[in-house]
PASEGU-654894 format. One line per 8 residues: number of its first residue (from 1); for each residue x negated, y negated, z of N, C-alpha, C. Coordinates in steps of 0.001 Angstrom, whole numbers, always signed. Layout:
NUM	X:Y:Z:X:Y:Z:X:Y:Z  ...;
//
This chain:
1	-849:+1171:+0:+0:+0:+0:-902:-1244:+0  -282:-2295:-636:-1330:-3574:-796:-984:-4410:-380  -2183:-5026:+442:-2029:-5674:+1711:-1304:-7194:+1055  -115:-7771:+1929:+762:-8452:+1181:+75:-10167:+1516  -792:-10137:+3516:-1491:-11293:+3462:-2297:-11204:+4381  -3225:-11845:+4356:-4841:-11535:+5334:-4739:-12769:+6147  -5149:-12161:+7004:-5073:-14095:+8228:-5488:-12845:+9523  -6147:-14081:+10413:-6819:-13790:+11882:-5590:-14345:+12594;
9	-5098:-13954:+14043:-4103:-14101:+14724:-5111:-15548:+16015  -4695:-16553:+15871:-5496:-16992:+16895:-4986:-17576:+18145  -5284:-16568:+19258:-4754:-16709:+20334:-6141:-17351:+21257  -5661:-18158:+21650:-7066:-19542:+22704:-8368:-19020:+21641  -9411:-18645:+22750:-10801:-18433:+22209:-10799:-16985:+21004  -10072:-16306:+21007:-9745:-15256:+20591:-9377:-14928:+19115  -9973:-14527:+17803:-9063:-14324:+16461:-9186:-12739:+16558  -7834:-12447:+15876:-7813:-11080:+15439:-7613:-10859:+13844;
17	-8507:-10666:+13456:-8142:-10218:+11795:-7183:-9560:+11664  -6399:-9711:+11217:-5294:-8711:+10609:-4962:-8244:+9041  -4407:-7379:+8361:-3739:-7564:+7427:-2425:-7303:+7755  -1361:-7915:+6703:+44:-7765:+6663:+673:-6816:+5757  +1571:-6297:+5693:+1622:-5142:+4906:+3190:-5198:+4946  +3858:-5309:+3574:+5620:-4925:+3914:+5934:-4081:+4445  +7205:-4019:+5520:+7717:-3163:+6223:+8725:-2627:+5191  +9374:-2926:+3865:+10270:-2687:+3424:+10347:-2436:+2130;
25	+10755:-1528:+1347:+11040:-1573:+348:+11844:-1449:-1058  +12008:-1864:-2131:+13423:-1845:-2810:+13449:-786:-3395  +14849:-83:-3065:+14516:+1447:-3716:+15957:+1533:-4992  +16565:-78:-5098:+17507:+247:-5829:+17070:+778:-7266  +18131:+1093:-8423:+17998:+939:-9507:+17816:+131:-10043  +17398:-709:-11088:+17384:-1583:-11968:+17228:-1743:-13312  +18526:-2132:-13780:+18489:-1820:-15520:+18181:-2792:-16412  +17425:-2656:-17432:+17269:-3648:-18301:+18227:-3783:-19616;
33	+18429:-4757:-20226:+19768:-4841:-21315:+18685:-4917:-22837  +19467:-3772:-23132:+18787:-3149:-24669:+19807:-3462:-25807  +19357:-3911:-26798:+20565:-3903:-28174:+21195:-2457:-28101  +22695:-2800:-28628:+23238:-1415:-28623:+22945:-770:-29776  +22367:-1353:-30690:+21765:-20:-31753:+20259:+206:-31833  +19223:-1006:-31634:+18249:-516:-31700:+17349:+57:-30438  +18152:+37:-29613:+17585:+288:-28084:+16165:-621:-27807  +16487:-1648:-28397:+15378:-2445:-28011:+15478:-3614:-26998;
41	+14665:-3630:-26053:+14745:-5027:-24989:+15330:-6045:-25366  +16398:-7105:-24787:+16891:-8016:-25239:+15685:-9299:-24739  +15374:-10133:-25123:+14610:-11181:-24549:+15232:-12381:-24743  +14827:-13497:-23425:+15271:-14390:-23516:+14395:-15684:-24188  +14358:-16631:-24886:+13944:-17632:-24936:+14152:-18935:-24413  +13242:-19923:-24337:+12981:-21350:-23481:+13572:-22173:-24557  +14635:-22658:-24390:+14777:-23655:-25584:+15453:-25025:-25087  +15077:-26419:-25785:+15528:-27768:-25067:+17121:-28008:-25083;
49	+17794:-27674:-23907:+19104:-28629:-24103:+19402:-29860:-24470  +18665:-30498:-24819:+18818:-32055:-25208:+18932:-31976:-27169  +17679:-30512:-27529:+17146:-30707:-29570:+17553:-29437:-29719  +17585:-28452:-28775:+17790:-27469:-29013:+16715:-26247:-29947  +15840:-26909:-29781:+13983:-26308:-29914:+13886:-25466:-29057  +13186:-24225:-29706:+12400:-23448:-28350:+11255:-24053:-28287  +10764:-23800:-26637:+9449:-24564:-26376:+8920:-23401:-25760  +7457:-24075:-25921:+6461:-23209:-25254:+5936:-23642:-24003;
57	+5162:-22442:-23097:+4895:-23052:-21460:+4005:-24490:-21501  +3533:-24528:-22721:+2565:-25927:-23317:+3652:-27567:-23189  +4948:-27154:-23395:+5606:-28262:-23428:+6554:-28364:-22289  +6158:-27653:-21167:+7069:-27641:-19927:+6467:-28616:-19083  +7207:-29199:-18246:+6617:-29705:-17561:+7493:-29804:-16219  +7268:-30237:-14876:+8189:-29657:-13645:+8738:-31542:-13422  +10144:-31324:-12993:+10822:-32142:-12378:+11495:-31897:-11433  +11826:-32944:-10576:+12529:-32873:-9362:+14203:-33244:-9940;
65	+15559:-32874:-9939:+16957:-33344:-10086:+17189:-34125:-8849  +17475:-35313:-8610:+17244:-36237:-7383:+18738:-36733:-7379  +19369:-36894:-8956:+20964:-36910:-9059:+21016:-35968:-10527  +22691:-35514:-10989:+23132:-35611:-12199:+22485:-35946:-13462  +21198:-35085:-13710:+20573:-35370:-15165:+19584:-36497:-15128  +19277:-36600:-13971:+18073:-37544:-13437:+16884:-37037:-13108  +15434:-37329:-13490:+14342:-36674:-12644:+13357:-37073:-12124  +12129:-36367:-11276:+11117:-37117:-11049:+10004:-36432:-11504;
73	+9422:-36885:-12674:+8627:-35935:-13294:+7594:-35472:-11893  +6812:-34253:-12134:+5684:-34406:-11195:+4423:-33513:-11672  +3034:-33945:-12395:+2676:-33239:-12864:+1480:-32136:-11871  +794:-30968:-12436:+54:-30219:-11636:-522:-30777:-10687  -1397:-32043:-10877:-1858:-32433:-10561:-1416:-32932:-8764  -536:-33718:-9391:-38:-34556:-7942:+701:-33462:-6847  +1344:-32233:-7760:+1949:-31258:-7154:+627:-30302:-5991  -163:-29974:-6751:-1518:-29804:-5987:-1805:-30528:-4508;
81	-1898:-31806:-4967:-2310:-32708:-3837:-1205:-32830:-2554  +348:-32577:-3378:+962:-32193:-1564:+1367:-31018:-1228  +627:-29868:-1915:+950:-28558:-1179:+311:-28685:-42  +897:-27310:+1144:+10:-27393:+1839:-884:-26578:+2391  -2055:-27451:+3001:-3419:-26654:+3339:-3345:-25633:+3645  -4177:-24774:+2655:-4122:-22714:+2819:-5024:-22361:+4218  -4442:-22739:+5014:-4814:-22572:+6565:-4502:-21043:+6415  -4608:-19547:+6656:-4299:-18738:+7188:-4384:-18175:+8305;
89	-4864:-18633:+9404:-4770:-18528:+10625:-3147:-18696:+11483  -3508:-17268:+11740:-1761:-17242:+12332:-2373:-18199:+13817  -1692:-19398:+14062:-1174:-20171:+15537:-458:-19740:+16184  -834:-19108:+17444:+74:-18974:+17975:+552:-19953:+18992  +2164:-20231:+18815:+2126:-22031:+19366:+2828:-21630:+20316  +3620:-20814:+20691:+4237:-20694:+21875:+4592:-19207:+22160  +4987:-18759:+23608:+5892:-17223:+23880:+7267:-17586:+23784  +8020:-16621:+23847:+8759:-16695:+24428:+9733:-14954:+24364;
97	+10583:-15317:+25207:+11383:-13726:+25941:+11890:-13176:+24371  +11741:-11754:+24256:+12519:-11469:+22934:+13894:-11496:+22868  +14888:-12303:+23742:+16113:-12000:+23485:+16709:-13656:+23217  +15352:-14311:+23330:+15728:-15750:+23038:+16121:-16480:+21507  +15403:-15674:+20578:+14847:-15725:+19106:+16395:-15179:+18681  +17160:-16045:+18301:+18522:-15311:+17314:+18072:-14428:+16236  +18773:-13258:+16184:+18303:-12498:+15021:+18523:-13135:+13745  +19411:-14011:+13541:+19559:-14679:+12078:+18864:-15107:+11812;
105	+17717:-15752:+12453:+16351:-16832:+11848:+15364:-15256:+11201  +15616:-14217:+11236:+14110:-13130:+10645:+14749:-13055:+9314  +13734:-13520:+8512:+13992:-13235:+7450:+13160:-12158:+6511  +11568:-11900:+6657:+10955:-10332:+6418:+10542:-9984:+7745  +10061:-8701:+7158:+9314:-8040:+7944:+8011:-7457:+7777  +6662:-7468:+8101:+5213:-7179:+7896:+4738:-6269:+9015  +3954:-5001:+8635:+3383:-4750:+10078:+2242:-5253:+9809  +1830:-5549:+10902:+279:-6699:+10990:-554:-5276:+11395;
113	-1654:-5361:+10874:-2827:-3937:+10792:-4263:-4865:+11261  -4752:-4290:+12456:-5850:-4864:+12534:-7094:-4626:+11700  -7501:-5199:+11772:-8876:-4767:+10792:-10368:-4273:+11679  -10954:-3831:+10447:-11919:-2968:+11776:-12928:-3945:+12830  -12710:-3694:+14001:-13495:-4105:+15495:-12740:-5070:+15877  -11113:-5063:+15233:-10375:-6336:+16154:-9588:-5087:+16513  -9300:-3815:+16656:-8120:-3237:+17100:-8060:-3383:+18900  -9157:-3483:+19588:-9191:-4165:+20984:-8723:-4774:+21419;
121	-8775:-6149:+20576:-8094:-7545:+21506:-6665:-7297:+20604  -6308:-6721:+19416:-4792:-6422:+18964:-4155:-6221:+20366  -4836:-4764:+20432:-4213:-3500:+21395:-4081:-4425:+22740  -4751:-5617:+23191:-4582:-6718:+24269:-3587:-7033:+24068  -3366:-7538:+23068:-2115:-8575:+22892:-527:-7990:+22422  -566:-6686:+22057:+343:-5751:+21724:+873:-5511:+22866  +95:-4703:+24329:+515:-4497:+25053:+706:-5390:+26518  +69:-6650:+25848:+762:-7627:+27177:+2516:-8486:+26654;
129	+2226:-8467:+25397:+3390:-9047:+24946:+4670:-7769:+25501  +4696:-7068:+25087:+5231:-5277:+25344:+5769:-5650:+26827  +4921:-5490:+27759:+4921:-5206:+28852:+5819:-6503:+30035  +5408:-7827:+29051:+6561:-8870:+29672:+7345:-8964:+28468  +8098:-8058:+27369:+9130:-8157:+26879:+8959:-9572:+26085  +8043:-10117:+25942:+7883:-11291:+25187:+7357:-11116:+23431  +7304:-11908:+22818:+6988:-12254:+21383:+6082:-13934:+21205  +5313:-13992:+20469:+5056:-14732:+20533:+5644:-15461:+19229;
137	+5831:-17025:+19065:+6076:-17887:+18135:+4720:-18335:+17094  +4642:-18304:+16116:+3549:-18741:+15527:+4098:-19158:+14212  +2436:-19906:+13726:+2878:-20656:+12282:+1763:-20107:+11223  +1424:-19988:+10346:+574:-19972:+9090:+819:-20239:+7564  +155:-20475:+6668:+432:-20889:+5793:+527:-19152:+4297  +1813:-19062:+4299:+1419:-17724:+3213:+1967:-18224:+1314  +833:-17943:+825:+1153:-18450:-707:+822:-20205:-667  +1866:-20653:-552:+1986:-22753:-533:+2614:-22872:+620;
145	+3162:-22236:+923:+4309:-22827:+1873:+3873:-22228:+3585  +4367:-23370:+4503:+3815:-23038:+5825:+5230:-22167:+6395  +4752:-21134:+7474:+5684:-20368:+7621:+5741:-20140:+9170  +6951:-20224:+9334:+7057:-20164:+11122:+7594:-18406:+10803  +6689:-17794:+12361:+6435:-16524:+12401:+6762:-15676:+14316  +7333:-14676:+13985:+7252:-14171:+15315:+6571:-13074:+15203  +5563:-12580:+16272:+4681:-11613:+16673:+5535:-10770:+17392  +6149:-9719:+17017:+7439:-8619:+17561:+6052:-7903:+18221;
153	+5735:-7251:+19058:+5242:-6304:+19534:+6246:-4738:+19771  +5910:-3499:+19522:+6556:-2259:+19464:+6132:-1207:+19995  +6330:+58:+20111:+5303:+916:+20947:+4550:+1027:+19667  +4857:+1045:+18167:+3306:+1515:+17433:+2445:+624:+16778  +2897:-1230:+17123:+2155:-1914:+16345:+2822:-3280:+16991  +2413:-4186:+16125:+2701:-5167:+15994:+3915:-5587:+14581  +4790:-6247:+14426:+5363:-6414:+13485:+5653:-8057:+13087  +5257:-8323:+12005:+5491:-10359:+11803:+6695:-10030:+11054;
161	+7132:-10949:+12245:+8663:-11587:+10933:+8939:-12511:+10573  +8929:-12863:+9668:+8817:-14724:+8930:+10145:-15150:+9259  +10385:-16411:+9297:+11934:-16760:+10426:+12322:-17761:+9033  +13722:-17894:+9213:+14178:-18999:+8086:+14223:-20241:+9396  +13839:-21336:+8376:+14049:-22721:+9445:+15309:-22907:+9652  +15571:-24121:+10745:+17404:-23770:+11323:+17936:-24581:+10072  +17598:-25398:+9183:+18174:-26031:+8516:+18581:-25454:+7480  +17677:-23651:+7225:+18372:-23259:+6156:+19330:-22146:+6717;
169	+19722:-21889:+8082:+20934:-21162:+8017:+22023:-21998:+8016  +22936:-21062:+7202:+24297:-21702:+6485:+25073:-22126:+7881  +25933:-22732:+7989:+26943:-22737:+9436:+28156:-21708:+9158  +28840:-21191:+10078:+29786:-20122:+9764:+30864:-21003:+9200  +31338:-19929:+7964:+32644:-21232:+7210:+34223:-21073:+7978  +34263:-19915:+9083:+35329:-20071:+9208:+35410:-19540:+10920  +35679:-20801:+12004:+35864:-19869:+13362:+36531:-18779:+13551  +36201:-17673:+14287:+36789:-15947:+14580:+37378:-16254:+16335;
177	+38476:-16319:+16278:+39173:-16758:+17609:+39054:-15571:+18834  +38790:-16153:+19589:+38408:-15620:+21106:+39753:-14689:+21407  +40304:-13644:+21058:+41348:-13161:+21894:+41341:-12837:+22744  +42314:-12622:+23852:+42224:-12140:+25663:+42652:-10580:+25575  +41725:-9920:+25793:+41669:-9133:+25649:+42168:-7584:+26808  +43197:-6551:+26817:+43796:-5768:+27748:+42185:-4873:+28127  +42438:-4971:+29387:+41452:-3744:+29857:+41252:-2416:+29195  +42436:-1900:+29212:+42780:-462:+29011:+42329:-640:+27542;
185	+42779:-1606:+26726:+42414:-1529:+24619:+40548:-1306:+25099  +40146:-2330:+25801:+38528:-2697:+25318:+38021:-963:+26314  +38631:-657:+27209:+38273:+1109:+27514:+38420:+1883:+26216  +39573:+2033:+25986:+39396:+2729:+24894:+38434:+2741:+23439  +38275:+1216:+23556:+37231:+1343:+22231:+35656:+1360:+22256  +35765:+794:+24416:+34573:+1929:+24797:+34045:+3363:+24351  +35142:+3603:+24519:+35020:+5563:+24441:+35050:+5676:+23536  +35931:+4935:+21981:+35657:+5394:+21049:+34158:+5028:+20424;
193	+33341:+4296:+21021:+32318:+4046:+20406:+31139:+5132:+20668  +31316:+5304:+22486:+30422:+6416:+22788:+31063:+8200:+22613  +31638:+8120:+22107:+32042:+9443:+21479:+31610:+9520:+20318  +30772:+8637:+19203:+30305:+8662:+17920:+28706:+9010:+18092  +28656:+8462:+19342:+26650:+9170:+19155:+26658:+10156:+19695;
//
């Protein structure tokens, strides 16, 4: 399996090399669309909505839509200058209890693999996190983009899970009303639940 991102974990005086490695993978089908007589690949082409030309990656260029058919050109160049810094050093910026972290903010999952002569201070930090039920919060930069991260600790590893920021979870579109609920109904669907394992 190929390692998905390399970064040292840096806790105070302390780095741990790691690699990251997907926890997951896509096992669907996936079909491609063939002409129905010549069984050949359909392909798409780049062409201008304005002349209706196909263009080549030579005549692309990136814009921002800021309104309705409006843009801000932005070329490699300047785009370069505000990515940001390929820091890979996982920060770790704060703990906290694992039941604090809403599950909706994980968005992957990585097992972090130490690399050889850091499995020591890993195996430190695996099993103190473990042992007070904590995770730690951290940040690093993977690809362009900076990424807020939690350090899951498990009995066989460590696991990173990249978190979505709060601004990109959606809000729920519709409140689910609190009903008052009979003793005897919520017994019964006790039992029906532990009668299934």
């Amino acid at each position: 399996m190929a390692v998905a991102h390399k970064g040292s974990i840096s806790m105070g005086l302390v780095l741990i090399p790691i690699g990251m490695y997907k926890a997951t993978q896509d096992n669907d089908i996936h079909f491609n669309q063939l002409d129905k007589e010549s069984k050949a690949r359909i392909k798409y082409k780049k062409y201008c909505s304005h002349c209706g030309k196909e263009v080549t990656a030579n005549d692309i260029i990136k814009g921002y839509e800021y309104e309705k058919d409006k843009y801000v050109v932005m070329t490699d160049e300047e785009l370069e200058k505000i990515k940001t810094k390929k820091d890979k050093t996982i920060h770790i910026v704060q703990f906290a209890k694992m039941s604090e972290v809403n599950m909706i903010y994980y968005e992957k999952d990585y097992y972090a693999i130490p690399d050889t002569g850091a499995e020591k201070a890993y195996e430190l930090l695996r099993q103190s996190l473990l042992s007070q039920k904590k995770v730690a919060i951290a940040k690093t930069v993977m690809g362009t983009n900076e990424k807020l991260l939690v350090l899951y600790p498990t009995k066989e590893g460590i696991i990173v899970k990249t978190l979505f920021y709060h601004d990109e979870i959606a809000a729920i579109p519709k409140a689910v009303p609190k009903m008052k609920l009979d003793e005897n109904e919520l017994n019964m669907a006790k039992m029906l639940i532990e009668n299934q394992c």
